[in-house]
C-alpha positions as CSV (number, residue, x, y, z in Angstrom):
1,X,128.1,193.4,-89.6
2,X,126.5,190.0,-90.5
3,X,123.6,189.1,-88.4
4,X,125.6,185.3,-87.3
5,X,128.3,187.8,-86.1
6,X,125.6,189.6,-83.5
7,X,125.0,186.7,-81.7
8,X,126.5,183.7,-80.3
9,X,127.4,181.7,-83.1
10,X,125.1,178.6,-83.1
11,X,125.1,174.9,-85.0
12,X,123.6,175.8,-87.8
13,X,126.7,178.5,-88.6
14,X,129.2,175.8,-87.9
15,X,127.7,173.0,-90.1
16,X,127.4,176.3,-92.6
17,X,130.9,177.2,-92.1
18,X,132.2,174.2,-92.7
19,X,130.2,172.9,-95.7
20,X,128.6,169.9,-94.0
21,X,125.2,169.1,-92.4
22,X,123.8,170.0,-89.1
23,X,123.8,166.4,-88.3
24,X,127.2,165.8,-89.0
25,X,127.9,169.2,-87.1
26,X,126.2,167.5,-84.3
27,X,128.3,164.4,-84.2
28,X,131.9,165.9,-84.5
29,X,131.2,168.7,-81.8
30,X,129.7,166.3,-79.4
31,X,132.4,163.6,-80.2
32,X,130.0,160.8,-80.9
33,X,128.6,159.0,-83.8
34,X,131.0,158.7,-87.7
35,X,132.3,161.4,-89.5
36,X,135.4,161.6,-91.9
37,X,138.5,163.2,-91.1
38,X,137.8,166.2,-93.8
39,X,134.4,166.7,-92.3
40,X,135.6,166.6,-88.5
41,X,138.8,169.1,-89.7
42,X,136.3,171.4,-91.2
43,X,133.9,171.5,-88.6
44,X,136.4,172.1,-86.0
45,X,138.0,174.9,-88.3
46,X,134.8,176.6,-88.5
47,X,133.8,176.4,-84.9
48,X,137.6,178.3,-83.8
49,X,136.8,180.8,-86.7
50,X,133.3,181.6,-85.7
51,X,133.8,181.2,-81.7
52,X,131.7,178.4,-81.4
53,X,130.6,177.6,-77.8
54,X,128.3,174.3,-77.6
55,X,125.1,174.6,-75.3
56,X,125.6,172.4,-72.5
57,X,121.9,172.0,-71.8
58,X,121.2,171.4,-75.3
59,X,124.1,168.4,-75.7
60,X,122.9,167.0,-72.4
61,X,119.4,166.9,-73.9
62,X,120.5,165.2,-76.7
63,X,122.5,162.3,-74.9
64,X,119.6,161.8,-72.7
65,X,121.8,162.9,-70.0
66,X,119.4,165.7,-68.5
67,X,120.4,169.2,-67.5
68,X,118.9,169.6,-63.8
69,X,119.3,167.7,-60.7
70,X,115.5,167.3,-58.6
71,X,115.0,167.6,-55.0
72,X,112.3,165.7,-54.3
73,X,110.9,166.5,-50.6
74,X,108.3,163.9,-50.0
75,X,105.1,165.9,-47.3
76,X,101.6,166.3,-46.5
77,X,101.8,169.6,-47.3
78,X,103.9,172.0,-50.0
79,X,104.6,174.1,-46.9
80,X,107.6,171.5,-47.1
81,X,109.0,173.8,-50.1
82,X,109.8,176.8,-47.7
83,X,111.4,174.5,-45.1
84,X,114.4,175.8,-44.2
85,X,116.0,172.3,-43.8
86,X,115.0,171.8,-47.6
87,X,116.4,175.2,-48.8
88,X,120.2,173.8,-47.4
89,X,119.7,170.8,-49.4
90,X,119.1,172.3,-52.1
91,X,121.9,175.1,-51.7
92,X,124.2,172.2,-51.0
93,X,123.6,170.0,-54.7
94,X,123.6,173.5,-56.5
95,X,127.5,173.8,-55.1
96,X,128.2,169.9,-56.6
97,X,126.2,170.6,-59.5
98,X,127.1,174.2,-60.6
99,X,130.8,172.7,-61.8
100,X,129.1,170.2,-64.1
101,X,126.4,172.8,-66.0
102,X,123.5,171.2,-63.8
103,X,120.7,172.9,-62.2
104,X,118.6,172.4,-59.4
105,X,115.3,172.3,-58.8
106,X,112.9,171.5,-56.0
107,X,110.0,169.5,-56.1
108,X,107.1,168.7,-54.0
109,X,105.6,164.6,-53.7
110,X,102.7,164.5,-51.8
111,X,102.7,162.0,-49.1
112,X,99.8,160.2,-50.8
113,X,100.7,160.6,-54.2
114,X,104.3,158.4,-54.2
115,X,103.8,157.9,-58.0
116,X,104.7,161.3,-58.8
117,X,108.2,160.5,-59.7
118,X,107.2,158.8,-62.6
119,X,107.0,162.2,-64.2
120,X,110.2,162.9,-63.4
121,X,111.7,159.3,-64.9
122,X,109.7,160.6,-68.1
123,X,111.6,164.4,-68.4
124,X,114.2,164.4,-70.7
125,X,115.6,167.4,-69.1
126,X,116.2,165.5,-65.0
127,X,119.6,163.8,-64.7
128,X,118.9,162.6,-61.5
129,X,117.3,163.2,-58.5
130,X,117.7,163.2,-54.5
131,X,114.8,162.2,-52.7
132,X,114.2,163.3,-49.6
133,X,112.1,162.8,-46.4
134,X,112.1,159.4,-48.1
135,X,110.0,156.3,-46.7
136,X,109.7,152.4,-47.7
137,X,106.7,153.3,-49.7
138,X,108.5,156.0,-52.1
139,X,111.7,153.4,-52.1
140,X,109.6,151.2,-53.9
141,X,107.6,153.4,-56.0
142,X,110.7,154.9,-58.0
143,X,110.8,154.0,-61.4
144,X,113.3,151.6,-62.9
145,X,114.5,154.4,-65.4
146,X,115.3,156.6,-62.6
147,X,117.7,153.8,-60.9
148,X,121.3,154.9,-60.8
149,X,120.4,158.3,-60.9
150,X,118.7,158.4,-57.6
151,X,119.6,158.9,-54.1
152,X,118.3,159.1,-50.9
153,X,118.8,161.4,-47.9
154,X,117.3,159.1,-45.2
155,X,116.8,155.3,-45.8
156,X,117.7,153.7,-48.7
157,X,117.1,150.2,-50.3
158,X,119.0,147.8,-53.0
159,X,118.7,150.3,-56.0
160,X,118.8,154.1,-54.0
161,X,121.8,154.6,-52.0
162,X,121.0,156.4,-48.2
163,X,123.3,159.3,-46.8
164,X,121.8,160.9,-43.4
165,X,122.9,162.1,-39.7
166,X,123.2,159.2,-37.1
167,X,120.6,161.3,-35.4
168,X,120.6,157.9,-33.2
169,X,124.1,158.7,-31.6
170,X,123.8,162.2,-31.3
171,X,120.4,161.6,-29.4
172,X,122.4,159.3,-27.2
173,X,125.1,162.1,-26.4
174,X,122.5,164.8,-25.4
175,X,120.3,162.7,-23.8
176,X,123.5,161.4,-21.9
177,X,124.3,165.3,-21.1
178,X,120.7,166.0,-19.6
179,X,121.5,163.0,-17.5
180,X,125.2,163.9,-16.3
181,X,123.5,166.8,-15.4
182,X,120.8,165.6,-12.9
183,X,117.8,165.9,-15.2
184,X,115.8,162.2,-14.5
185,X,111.9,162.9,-15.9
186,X,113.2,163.6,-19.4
187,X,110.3,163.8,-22.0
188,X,110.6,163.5,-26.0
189,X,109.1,165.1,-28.6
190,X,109.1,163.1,-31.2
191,X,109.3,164.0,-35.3
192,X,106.4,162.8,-38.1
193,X,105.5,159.2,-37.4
194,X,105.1,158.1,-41.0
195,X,109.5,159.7,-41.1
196,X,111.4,156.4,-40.8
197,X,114.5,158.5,-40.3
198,X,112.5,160.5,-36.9
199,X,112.3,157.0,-35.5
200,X,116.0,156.0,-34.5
201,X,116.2,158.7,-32.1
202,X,113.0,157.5,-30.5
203,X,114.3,154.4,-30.4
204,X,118.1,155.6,-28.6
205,X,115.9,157.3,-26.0
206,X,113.5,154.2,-25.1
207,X,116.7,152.4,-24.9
208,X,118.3,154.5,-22.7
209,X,115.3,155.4,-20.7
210,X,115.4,151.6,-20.2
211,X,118.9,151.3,-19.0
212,X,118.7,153.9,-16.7
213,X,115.6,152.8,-15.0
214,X,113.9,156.2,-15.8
215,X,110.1,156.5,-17.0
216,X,109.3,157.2,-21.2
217,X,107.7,160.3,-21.5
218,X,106.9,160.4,-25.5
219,X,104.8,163.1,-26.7
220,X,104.3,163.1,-30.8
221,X,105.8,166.3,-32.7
222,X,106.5,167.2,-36.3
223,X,109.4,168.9,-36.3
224,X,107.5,173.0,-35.9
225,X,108.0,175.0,-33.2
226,X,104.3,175.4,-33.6
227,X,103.6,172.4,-32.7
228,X,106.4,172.0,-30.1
229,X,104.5,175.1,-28.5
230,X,101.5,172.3,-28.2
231,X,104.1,169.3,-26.8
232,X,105.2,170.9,-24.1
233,X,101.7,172.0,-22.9
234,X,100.9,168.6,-23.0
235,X,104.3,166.8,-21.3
236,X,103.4,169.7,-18.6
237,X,99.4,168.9,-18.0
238,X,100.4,165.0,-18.5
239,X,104.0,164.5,-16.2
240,X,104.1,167.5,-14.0
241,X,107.5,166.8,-12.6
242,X,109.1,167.0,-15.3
243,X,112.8,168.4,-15.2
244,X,114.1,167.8,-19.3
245,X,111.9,168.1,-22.6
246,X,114.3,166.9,-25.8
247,X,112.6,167.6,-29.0
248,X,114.2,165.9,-31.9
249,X,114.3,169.4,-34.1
250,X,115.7,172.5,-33.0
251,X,112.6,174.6,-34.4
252,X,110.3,172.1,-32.1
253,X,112.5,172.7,-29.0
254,X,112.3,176.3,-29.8
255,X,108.8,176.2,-29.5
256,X,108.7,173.8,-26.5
257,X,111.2,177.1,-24.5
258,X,108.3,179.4,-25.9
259,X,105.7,177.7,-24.2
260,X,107.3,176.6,-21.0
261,X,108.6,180.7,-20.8
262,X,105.1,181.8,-20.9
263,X,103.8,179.3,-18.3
264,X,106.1,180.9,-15.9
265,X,108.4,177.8,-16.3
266,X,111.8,178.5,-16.0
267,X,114.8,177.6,-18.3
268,X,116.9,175.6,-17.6
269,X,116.0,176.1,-13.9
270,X,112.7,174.4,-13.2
271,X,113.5,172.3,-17.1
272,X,116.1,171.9,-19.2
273,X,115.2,171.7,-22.7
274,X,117.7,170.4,-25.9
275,X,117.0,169.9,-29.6
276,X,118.8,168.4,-32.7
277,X,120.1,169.9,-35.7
278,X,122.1,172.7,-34.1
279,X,120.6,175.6,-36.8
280,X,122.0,178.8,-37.2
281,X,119.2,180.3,-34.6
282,X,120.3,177.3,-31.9
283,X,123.5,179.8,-30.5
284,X,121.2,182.9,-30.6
285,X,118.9,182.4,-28.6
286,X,118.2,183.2,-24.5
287,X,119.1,180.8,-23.5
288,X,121.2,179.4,-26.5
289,X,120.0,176.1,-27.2
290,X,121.6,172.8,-26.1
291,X,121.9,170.6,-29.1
292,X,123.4,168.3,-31.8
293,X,125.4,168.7,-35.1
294,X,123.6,168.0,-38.3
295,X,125.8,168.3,-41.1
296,X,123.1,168.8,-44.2
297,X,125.7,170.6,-46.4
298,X,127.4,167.6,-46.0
299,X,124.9,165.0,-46.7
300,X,123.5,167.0,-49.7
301,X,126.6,167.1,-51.6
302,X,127.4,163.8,-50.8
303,X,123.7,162.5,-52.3
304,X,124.1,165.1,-55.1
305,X,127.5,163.8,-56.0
306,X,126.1,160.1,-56.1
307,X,123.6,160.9,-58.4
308,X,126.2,162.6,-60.5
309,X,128.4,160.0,-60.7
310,X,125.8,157.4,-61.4
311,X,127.1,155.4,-58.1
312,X,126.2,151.9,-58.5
313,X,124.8,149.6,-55.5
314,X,123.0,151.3,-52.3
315,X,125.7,152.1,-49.6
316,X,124.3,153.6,-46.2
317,X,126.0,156.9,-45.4
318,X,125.8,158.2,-41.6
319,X,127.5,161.2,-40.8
320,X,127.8,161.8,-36.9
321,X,126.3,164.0,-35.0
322,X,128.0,165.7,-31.8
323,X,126.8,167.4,-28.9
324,X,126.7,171.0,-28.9
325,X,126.3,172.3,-25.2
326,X,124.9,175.3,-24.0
327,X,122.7,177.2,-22.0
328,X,119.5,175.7,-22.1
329,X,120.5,172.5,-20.7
């Protein structure tokens, strides 16, 4: 047994084969550049006979086409790499991409640092990427060779088209539900203030806080439970009367029930409490969590499948977001 018969046949055994060079090989398999009838009959001959199967990595590499989509999370921290939120973004491209012979990989952009995906412009081996997290400052720091292969989940601009939850609406609904039920001294905790996207739902509750006549009660968060532990602590020692704490995350909420439980507050009896996102955890927990749908599977293929596609122009995306009711408020 030959040794080209103990491995997958490669190029080099085609172009062999079929008495031509690698180059021509090249051409003929990938269906691009001249070759002459004899030399593409030949080659194609000698690729059945020896069970040629072309690399798709290796062909994408040669087109320039790249063989792996990037998440890019944009954070102060890498802790940002074991967020769960991140992890279903990335599961969701790898579904889209899988089909095509793409891989995904995650990448971290400090907040500071928006110039890092220059780096990724410059690989041979990215098709595209999906930023996320994204803010006006990264919008305008990515690269002109990255445009058309870039999009956004969160805001977008001219060049990177935007797909994300109307986390404004479905902050409406549940804030609307803590009303219907009686709650009046309703206090928010809020997402990262440098997250464009974690502002529209401050801005549906100041609206509706507004209409209804009611007192804002805004305490800053970033999406932990640790640190919605801290929130409600402080909407507690700040607005005593308090009867409704909506944090913005699910995990942050979580925290905020935490906290009130081991201050001898009781929920939803002495304060209803309600988050956003409606994660796996939300219908587990005693009490479940009040909520609202966050379809990231969605949203992820949809941005992966932009990129893919190479979608022109910079369309804005919103998927809605419903109540989900429960126990908690």
């Amino acid at each position: 047994m030959t040794a080209a018969a103990q491995r997958p046949a490669t190029l080099e055994d085609v172009a062999r084969a079929a008495g031509v060079s690698r180059s021509t090989a090249s051409r003929v398999i990938a269906g691009t550049g001249f070759a002459s009838p004899d030399a593409r009959a030949r080659v194609a001959t000698a690729a059945d006979q020896l069970g040629y199967v072309p690399n798709p990595a290796a062909r994408a590499l040669v087109r320039g086409g790249g063989v792996r989509l990037v998440v890019a999370a944009l954070s102060s921290s890498a802790a940002v790499l074991d967020d769960p939120y991140v992890h279903r973004v990335v599961g969701s491209a790898a579904r889209v991409c899988a089909p095509a012979g793409v891989g995904v990989a995650l990448h971290w952009l400090p907040l500071d640092e928006p110039h890092g995906l220059d780096q990724l412009a410059a690989d041979r081996s990215v098709c595209g990427v999906v930023l996320v997290n994204t803010t006006e400052d990264l919008l305008a720091a990515v690269p002109r060779a990255l445009h058309g292969r870039v999009a956004s989940i969160g805001i977008g601009s001219a060049t990177v088209p935007s797909f994300d939850v109307d986390n404004a609406a479905g902050t409406d609904a549940v804030l609307r539900h803590l009303y219907a039920t009686g709650r009046r001294r309703i206090a928010l905790v809020t997402g990262p203030r440098w997250l464009p996207c974690a502002q529209r739902p401050v801005g549906a509750y100041r609206d509706l806080m507004h209409q209804a006549g009611l007192p804002e009660r805004v305490v800053p968060g970033d999406f932990t439970a640790a640190r919605g532990r801290e929130a409600a602590g402080e909407a507690l020692r700040r607005w005593p009367d308090l009867d409704a704490i909506y944090a913005i995350s699910d995990e942050s909420a979580l925290g905020v029930i935490a906290a009130l439980r081991e201050d001898g507050v009781r929920v939803p009896g002495d304060v209803a409490v309600a988050g956003f996102d409606d994660i796996p955890l939300a219908g587990m927990t005693a009490p479940a969590l009040t909520t609202a749908s966050h379809p990231v599977g969605r949203i992820a293929a949809a941005a992966a499948t932009a990129v893919l596609a190479g979608r022109p122009g910079a369309p804005v995306t919103l998927f809605p977001s419903d109540l989900v009711a429960r126990d908690s408020a």
